[in-house]
N, C-alpha and C positions, 0 to 999 in steps of 0.2 A: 414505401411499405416495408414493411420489419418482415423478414420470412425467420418464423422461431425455428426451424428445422435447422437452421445454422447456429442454434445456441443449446448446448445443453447443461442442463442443473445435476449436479455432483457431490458426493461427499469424496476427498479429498485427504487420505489420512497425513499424507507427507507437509500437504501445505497446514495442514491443524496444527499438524508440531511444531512449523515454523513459528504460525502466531498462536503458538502456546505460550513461547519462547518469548516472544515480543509482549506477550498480556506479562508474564512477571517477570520480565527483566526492564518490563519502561515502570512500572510499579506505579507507584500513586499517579503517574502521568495516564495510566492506562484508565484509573477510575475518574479523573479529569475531565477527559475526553468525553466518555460516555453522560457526565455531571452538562458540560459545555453544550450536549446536543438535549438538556432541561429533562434528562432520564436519571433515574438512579439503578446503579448496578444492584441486581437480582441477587440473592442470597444462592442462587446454584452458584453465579460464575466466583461469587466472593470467597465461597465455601472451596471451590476447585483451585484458586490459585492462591487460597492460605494454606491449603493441605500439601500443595506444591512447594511451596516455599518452604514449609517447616523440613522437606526433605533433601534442601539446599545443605551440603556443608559450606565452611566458610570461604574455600578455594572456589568453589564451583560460584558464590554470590559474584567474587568480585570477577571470573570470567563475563558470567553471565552480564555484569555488568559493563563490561569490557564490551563486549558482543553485540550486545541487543541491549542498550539503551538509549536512547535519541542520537545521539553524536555514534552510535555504535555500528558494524561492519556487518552484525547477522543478519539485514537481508538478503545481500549476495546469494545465499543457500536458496532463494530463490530461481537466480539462472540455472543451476543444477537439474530443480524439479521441472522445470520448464524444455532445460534442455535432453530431456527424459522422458517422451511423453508413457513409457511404459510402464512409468515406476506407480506400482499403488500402494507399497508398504514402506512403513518409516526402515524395517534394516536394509531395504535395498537401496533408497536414496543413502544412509550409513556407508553401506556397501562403494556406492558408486564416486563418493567423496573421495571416500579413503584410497580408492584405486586413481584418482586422479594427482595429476604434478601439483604439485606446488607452486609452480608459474601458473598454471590456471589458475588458481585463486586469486594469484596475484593480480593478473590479467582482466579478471573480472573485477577488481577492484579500481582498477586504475581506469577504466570504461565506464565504472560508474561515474567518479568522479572527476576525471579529467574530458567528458564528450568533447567538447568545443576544441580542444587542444590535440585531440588523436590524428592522427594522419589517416587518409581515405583508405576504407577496407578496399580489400582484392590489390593495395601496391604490394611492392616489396618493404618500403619502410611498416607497412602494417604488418606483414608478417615476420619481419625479422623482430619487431617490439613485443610479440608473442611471448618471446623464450628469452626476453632479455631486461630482465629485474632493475639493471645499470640504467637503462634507456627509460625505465617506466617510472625509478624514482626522479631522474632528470625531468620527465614529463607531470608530476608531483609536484614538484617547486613549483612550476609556472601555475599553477591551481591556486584561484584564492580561497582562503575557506576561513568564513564566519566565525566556526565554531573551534577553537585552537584543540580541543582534546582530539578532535577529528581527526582532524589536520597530524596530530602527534600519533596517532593510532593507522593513521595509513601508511606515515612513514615508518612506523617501526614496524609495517606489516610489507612493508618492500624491500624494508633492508633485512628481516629475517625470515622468507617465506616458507622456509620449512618448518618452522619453529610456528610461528601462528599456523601453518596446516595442522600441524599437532595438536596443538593446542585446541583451535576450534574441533578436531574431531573429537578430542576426549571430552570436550565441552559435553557436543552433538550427543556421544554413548551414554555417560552418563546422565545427560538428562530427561532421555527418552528410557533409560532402564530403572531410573531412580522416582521419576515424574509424572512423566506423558503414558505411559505403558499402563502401568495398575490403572488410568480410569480413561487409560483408551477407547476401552466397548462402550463402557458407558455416555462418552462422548458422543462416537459412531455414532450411538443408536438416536440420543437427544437433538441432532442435527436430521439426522435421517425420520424422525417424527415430524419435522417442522419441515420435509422436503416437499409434500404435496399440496400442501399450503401457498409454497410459491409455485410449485407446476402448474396450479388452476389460476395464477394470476397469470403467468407465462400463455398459458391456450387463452384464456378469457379474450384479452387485450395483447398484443404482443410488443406492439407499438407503445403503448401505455406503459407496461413492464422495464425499456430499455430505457427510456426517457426519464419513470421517476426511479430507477433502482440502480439502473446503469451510468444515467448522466449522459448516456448516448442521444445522438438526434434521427443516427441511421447507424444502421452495421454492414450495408451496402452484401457482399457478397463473402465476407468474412468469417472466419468460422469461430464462437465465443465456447467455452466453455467456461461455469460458473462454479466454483466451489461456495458452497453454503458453509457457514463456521461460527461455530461458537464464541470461540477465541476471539475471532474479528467484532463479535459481539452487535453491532450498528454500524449503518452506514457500507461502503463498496471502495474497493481500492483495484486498480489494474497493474497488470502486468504482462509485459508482451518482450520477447527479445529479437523483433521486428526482421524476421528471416520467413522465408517461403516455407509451405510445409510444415510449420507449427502454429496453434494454435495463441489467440489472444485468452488470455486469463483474469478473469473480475472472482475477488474475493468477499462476498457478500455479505454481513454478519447476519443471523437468524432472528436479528430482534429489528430487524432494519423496517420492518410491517407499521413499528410503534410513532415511526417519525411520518406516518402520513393520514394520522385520527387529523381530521378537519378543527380547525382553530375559530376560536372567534376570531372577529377582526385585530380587537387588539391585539392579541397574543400574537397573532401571526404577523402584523407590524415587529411588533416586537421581537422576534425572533429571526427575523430579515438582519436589522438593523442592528443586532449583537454579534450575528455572523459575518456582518461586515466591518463590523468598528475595528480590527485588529487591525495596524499601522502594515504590517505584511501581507496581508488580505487586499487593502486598500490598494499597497503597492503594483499587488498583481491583477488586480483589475485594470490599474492603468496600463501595465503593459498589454496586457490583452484587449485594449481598446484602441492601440495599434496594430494589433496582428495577431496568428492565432500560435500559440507555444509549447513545445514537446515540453513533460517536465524536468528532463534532465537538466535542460536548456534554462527553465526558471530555476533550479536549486543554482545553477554556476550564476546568474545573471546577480540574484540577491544574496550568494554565498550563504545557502543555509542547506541542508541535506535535502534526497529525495524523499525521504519521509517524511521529512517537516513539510515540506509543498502537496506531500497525500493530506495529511492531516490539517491543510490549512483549505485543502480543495474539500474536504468533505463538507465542509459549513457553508462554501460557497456552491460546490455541487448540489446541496440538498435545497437555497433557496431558487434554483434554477439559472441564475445569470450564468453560470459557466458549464458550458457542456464538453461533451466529448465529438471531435472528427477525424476520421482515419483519411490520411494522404500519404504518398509518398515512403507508403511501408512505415509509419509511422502515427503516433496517434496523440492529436493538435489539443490543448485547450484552448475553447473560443469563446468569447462574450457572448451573450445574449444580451443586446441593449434595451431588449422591447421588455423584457423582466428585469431589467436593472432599473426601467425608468418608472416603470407599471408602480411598485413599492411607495415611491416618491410621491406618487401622485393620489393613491390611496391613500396618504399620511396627511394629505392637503384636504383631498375631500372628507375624510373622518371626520376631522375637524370645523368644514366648515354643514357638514351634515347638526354638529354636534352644537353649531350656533345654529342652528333653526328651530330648534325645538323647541 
């Protein structure tokens, strides 16, 4: 049983701005995505991130670019707000940045990208890698990464860490005084209309709620808290930085209602089997049909980012074969084979329903 008392629904202004940041700095990728899940982007959110972008100069595109675009380093700014549960205004997360080292960022990057290769938290070698840039780009090399711009942007983010501190915070200033700011309220308020809407699915069914919104199976005794967002637009992403005492975080977009209007048969065949035909989809079903896999864990295994595995898990999350389980302070993706095979077997019987007639 799902006890909803352990989950609450939020607006969220720090993580908005994050994926403000992310809706137009992944750019057409951003209208892709929502195109992929057979929706077309709404004339608010197209309207809000043309008006954003015209007030890009040309320094701030190509950070932006830098940052937050698929191979880019702006999610990190995530463990920040996370590691912060006080923060509820964008200049305090600002704030709280700015007053950090430069080896934290660092640190945070290298944690991203190097899990499999870091030495166990609580030794010595874990904590002297903390403060030590030398030790982090040597732990950098041993990373394989897919993606070469990646790859090129972490190292030139280990060999000048103060210089990308800088950099990303005047990114951060400017875009939230130049962007996110002027249609802040109005965001607030657009997300905070569409909060009661999911609070009556959250009481209705709560169990029903975590399963088709969250991808969860249970939340066990966990505490969730849900930012609702615009930005996010469809679909759910998590985030967690797997320590006692803080909370797990799922970012929900506000249109995410629209992907569960009932299908005919065919259509809903048909939308099974798009969300699986990608060659890296495929791949990680197979892996998860050996065992169940944090995502850090699949971005290092198929060398491609943690983002690209959110956004390959959202098509696989939403036909149900892949859920979410929390072990180990940690949180697993696991097959569902009895909806992996369920599809298959509907595609057989349609057909032969379809010679009867």
């Amino acid at each position: 049983m799902v006890n909803s008392k352990n989950m609450v629904l939020t607006v969220h202004a720090p993580l908005e701005f994050l994926y403000s940041m992310f809706a137009v700095g992944t750019n057409k990728h951003f209208y892709t995505m929502i195109r992929e899940f057979d929706l077309e982007p709404n004339d608010t959110i197209i309207k809000n991130i043309t008006e954003m972008r015209k007030k890009l100069s040309r320094y701030m595109e190509q950070e932006l670019e830098y940052f937050f675009d698929l191979p880019g380093l702006g999610y990190i700014l995530y463990k920040y707000i996370l590691q912060n549960p006080g923060l509820t205004e964008v200049p305090q997360l600002l704030q709280v940045f700015n007053n950090s080292e430069a080896t934290d960022l660092a640190f945070n990057i290298i944690k991203s990208v190097g899990k499999n290769n870091m030495p166990k938290e609580n030794t010595e070698e874990y904590e002297n890698l903390k403060c030590n840039t030398n030790e982090m780009l040597k732990l950098a090399k041993l990373v394989k990464f897919q993606d070469s711009k990646r790859r090129d942007r972490v190292i030139e983010a280990l060999e000048n860490p103060e210089e990308t501190k800088q950099r990303f915070y005047l990114l951060l200033s400017q875009f939230y005084s130049r962007c996110f700011s002027p249609i802040e309220s109005d965001i607030i308020n657009l997300i905070s209309a569409n909060k009661e809407k999911y609070e009556l699915l959250l009481k209705e069914n709560p169990q029903k709620f975590v399963e088709q919104y969250l991808n969860l199976d249970s939340i066990n005794d966990i505490e969730i808290s849900i930012h609702l967002s615009f930005f996010k637009y469809i679909s759910c992403h998590h985030y967690s930085i797997y320590s006692e005492g803080f909370a797990d975080w799922f970012i929900l977009g506000i249109y995410s209602d629209l992907l569960f209007d009932e299908d005919l048969s065919a259509e809903r065949l048909s939308n099974f089997f798009k969300a699986i035909s990608d060659p890296n989809r495929i791949e990680i079903l197979k892996l998860l049909s050996q065992r169940p896999w944090f995502g850090q864990e699949l971005a290092e295994k198929l060398n491609i980012t943690p983002a690209t595995i959110s956004y390959h898990m959202s098509f696989l999350q939403r036909t149900g074969v892949v859920t979410f389980n929390r072990a180990d302070n940690r949180s697993y993706y696991c097959l569902n084979n009895t909806k992996l095979i369920k599809p298959f077997e509907e595609f057989i019987n349609y057909f032969k329903e379809e010679k009867k007639k």
